[in-house]
LOFI-625079 format. One line per 8 residues: number of its first residue (from 1); their letters; for each residue x, y, z of C-alpha. Coordinates in steps of 0.5 Angstrom, whole numbers. Example, Ala and Ser with C-alpha at 12.3 -4.5 7.8 and 13.67 -1.06 7.14 Angstrom:
! LOFI-625079
1 = as = 25/-9/16 ~ 27/-2/14
END
This chain:
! LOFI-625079
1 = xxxxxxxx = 0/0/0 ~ 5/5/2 ~ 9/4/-5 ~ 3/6/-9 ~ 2/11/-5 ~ 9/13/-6 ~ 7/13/-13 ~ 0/17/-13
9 = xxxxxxxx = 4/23/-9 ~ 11/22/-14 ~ 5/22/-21 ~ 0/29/-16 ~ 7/33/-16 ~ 10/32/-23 ~ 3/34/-26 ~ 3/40/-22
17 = xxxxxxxx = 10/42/-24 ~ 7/41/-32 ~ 3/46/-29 ~ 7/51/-27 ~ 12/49/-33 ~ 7/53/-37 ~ 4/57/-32 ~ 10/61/-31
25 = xxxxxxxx = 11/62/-38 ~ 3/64/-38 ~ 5/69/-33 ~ 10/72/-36 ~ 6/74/-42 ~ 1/77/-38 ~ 5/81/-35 ~ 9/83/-40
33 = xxxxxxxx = 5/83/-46 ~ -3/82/-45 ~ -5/85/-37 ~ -12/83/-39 ~ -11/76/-41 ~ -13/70/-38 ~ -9/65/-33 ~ -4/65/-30
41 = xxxxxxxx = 2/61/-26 ~ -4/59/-20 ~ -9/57/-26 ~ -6/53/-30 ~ -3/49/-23 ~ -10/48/-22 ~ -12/46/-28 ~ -7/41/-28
49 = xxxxxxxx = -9/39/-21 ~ -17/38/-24 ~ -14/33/-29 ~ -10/30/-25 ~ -15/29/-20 ~ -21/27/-24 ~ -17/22/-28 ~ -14/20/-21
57 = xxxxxxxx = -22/19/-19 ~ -24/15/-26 ~ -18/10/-25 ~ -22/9/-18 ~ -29/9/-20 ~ -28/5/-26 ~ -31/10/-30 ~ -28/15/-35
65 = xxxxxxxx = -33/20/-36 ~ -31/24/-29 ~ -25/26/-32 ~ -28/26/-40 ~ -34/32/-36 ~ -28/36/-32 ~ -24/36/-39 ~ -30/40/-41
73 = xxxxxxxx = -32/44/-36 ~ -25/46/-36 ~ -26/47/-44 ~ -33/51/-42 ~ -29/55/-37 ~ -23/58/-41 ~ -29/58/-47 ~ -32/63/-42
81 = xxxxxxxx = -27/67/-40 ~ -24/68/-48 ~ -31/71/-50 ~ -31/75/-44 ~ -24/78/-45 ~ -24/79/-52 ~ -31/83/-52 ~ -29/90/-53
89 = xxxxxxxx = -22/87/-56 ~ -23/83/-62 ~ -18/86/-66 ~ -14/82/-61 ~ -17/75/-61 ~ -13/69/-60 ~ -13/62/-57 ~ -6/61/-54
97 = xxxxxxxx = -7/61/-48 ~ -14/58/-48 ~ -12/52/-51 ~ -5/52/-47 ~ -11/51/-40 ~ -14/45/-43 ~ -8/42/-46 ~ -5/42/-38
105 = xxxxxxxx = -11/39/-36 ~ -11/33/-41 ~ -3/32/-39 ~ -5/33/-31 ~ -10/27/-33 ~ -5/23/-38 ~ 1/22/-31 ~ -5/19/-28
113 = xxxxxxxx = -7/14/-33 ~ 0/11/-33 ~ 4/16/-39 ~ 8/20/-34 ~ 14/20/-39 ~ 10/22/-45 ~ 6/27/-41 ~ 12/30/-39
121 = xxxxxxxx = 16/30/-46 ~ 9/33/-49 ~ 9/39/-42 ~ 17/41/-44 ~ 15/42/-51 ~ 9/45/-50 ~ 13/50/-45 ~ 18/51/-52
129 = xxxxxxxx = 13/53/-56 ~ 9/58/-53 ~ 17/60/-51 ~ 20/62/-57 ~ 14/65/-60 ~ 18/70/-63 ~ 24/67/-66 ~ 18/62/-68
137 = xxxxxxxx = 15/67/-72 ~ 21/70/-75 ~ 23/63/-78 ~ 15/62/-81 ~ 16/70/-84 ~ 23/68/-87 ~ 18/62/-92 ~ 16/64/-98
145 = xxxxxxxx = 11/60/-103 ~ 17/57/-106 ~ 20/54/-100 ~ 13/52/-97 ~ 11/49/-103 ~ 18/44/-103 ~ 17/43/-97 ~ 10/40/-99
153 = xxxxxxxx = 14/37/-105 ~ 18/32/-101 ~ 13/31/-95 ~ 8/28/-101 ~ 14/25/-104 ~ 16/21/-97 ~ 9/19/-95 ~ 5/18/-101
161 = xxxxxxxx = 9/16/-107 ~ 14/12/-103 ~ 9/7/-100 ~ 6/6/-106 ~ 13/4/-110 ~ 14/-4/-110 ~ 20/-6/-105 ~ 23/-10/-110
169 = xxxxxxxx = 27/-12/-116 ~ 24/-11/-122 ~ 28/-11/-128 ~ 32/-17/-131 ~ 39/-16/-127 ~ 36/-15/-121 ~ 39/-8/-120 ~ 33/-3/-120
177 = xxxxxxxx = 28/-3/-114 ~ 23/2/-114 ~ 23/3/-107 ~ 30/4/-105 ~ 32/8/-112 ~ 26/14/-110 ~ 28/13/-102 ~ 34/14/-103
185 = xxxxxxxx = 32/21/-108 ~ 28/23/-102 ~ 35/23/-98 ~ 39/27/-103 ~ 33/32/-104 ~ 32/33/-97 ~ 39/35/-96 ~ 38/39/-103
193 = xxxxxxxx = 33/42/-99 ~ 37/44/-92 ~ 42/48/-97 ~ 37/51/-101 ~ 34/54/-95 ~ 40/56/-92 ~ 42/60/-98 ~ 35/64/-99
201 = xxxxxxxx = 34/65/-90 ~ 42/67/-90 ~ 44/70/-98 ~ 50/71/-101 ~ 50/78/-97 ~ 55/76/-92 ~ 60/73/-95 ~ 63/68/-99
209 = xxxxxxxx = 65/63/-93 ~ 57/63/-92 ~ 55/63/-99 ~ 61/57/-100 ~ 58/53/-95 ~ 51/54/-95 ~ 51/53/-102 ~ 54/48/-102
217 = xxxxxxxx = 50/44/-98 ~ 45/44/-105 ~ 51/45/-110 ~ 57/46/-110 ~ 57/46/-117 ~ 52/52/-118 ~ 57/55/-112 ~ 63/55/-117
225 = xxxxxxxx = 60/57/-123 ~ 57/63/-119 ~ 63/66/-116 ~ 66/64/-123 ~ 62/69/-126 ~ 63/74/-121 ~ 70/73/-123 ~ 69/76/-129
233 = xxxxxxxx = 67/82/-128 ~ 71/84/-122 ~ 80/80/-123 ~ 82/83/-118 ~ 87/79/-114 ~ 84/81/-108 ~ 78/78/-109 ~ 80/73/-113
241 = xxxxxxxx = 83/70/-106 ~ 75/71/-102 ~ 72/68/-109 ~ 77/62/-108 ~ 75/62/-100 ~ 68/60/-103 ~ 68/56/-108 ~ 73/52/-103
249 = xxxxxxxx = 69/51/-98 ~ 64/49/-103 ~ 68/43/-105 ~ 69/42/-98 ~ 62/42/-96 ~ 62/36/-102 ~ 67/32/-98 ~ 63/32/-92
257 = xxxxxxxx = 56/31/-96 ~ 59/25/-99 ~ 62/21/-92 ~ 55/23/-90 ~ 51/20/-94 ~ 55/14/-94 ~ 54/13/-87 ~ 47/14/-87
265 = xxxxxxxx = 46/9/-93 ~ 52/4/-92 ~ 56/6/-86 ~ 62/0/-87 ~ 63/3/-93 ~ 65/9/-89 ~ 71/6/-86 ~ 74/5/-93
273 = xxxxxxxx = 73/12/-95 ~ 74/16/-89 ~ 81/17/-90 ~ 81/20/-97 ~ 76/24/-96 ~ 78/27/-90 ~ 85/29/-93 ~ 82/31/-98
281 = xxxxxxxx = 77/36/-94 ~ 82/38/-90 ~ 87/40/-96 ~ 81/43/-99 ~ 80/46/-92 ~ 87/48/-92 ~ 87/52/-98 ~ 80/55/-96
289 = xxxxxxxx = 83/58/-90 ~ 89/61/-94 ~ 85/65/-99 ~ 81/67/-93 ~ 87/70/-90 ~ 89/73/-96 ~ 83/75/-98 ~ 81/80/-93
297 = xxxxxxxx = 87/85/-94 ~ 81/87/-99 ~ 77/93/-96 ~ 70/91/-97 ~ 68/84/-99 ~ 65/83/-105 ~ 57/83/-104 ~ 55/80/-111
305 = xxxxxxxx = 57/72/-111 ~ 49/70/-110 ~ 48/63/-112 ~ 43/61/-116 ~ 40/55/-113 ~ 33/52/-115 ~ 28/49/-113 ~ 31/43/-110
313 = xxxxxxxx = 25/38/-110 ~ 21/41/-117 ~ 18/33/-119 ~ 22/34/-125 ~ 29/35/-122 ~ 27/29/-117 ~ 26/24/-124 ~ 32/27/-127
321 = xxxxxxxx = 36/26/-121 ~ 32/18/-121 ~ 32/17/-128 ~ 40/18/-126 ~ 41/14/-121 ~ 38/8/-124 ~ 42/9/-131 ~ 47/8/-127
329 = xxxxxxxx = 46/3/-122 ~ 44/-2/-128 ~ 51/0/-131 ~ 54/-2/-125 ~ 51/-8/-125 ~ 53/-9/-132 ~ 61/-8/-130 ~ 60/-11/-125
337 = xxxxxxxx = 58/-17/-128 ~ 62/-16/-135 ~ 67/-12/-134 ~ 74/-12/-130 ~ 75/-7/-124 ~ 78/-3/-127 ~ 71/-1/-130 ~ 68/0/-125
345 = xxxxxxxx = 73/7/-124 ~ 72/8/-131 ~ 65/9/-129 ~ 65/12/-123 ~ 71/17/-126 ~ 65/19/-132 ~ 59/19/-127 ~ 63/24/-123
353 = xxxxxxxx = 63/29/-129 ~ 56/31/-127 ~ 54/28/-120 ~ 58/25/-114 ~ 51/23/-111 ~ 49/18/-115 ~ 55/15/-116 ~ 55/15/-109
361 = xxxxxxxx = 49/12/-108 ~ 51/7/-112 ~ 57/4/-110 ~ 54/4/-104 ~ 48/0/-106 ~ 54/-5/-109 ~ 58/-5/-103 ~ 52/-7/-99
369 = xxxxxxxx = 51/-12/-104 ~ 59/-16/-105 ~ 62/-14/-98 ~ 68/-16/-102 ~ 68/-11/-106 ~ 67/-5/-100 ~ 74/-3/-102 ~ 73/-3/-110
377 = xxxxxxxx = 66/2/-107 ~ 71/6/-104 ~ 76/7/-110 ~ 71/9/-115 ~ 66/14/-110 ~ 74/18/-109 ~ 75/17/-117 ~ 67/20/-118
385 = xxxxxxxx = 69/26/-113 ~ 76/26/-116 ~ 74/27/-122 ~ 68/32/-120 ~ 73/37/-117 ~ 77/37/-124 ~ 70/39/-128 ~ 69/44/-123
393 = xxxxxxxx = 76/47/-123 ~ 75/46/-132 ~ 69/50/-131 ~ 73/56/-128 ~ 78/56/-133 ~ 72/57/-138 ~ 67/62/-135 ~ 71/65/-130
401 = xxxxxxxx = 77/71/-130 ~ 84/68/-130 ~ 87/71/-123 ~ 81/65/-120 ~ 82/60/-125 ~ 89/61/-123 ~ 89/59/-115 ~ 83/54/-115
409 = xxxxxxxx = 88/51/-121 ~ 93/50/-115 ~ 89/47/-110 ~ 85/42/-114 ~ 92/39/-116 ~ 93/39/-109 ~ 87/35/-108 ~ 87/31/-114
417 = xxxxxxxx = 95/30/-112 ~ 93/27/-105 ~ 87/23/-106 ~ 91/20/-111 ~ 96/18/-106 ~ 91/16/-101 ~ 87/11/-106 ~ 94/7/-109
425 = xx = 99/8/-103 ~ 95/7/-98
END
């Protein structure tokens, strides 16, 4: 008996403390913000504590519907007071508050029915968002159509499409299933998305470190061609280093991209491929803060490197991307099955000339397939990225001005020169 009652007062107190947890942040709103508004820290203490004690009554009585009539005695009570205290303001309406009152009532009852773990969890939550009510809205007035609608995109893409898909072979060679090819899409999207995003939200505006690595995350290939155009109209040799930074970091982004998405698809295949990409990120990271330094004897940063990042989830983006990958995918199969290993490096050395992520994507599916062939893997997502870097440092050479050309020339031999080593000497 005492254990239960040791329990009963542990689950009366943690409900009580929901409802001072919301309460405070309540009271302060009140104070600070809306005098007239309703409830405070001993209303919503007491509300918890009805929901705790009718729920706790149920339980005893074996009838639900005590704790059902006071949940809405207390929705009618909060009714009440919101149509008594908007009456001469209803330019001021809102529900915050009220809804909080019957939310802490519901989670007081929820301790008592045994989800005193969940209620607490739902409590803090509730606390955060009524909290960070302005940083909340700040976040919501920074999304614009485009950016709600990708996000609808890739919410329909990974909870209706998906679902629908067959998760299973469905060619010949066993090497397409359509499941794992679009979930897959999905991932790579979403990444595209965390960039596109952090490109519209922070610009170009602060500078090429932020331009480099938020629009990288999306394409450090649009990063590159950006600041290549750039490169044109303004070759001095001063911001040619800052441009240089950019692009590098770009790169660097792309490096970590890559060990990222192999963790998440295949992380054995991680261990083969770490080596190469951490040198060769900390070599491009190396050279990035180089020009940085030697960039800011420049006065003033050049404000007009804007990466020009589209929609990373339109359905037409998303198919080509697919459409890709499983080319790709098939041809790998093929090597595989026809070919010595050295094709596979001229595959993914021809892949990388576009892409790295679906090659990535690839090579991860076939190390998950041939263990035996994980360091095969690992060679050709290295070749593909390898070969993606020279294309990038082959662009600038013929959109961009010389003086950027010139240092992204000298850092991609860098590059190029040490993941060589790494791959054949390691």
């Amino acid at each position: 008996m005492s254990e239960f009652d040791i329990d009963m007062v542990q689950n009366f107190l943690i409900a009580l403390l929901l409802g001072a947890l919301v309460g405070i942040e309540r009271e302060k709103h009140r104070r600070d913000e809306h005098p007239g508004s309703f409830g405070g820290l001993r209303t919503y203490i007491l509300f918890a504590q009805a929901g705790a004690v009718s729920a706790w009554l149920s339980l005893h009585l074996q009838s639900p519907w005590l704790f059902v009539i006071t949940v809405l005695v207390v929705a009618l009570a909060v009714l009440t007071a919101y149509i008594l205290e908007n009456r001469h303001t209803p330019s001021e309406l809102g529900l915050t508050s009220e809804i909080s009152a019957i939310t802490v009532c519901l989670l007081g009852g929820a301790v008592m029915f045994g989800y005193a773990e969940l209620a607490v969890m739902l409590g803090i939550l509730t606390s955060a968002i009524l909290t960070f009510k302005r940083p909340l809205h700040i976040m919501v007035s920074k999304i614009d159509n485009e950016d709600l609608y990708a996000g609808v995109k890739l919410l329909i893409a990974s909870f209706i499409v998906l679902p629908l898909l067959p998760n299973e072979p469905i060619d010949p060679w066993q090497a397409l299933n359509p499941y794992r090819l679009w979930l897959l899409v999905i991932l790579i999207s979403s990444m595209s998305l965390l960039g596109y995003v952090a490109v519209r939200w922070l610009g170009a505006a602060h500078g090429a470190v932020v331009t480099g690595i938020s629009g990288g995350l999306a394409s450090s290939t649009a990063v590159t061609l950006s600041f290549a155009r750039s490169s044109k109209f303004e070759p001095d040799p001063l911001a040619a280093d800052t441009q240089a930074c950019g692009v590098l970091l770009a790169w660097l982004v792309m490096f970590i991209r890559v060990m990222v998405t192999v963790s998440i698809v295949h992380k054995p295949l991680l261990a083969h491929l770490w080596l190469p990409f951490c040198v060769m990120a900390a070599a491009t990271g190396i050279m990035a803060a180089i020009y940085y330094q030697l960039g800011r004897r420049r006065y003033q940063a050049p404000q007009q490197s804007s990466v020009k990042v589209s929609n990373p989830f339109s359905l037409i983006a998303a198919m080509k991307f697919g459409a890709l990958f499983a080319v790709i995918l098939l041809l790998v199969k093929l090597t595989e099955q026809y070919a010595a290993s050295e094709g596979m490096y001229l595959l993914a050395a021809v892949a990388g000339l576009t892409d790295v992520d679906a090659i990535t994507l690839s090579m991860a599916d076939y190390a998950r397939r041939i263990p035996d062939g994980i360091a095969l893997a690992a060679g050709a997502v290295t070749v593909a990225a390898l070969s993606n870097t020279v294309v990038k440092c082959a662009l600038v050479f013929i959109l961009g001005g010389r003086a950027l050309a010139n240092k992204l020339l000298a850092a991609t031999l860098v590059i190029l020169a040490l993941g060589l080593a790494v791959l054949f000497f390691v």
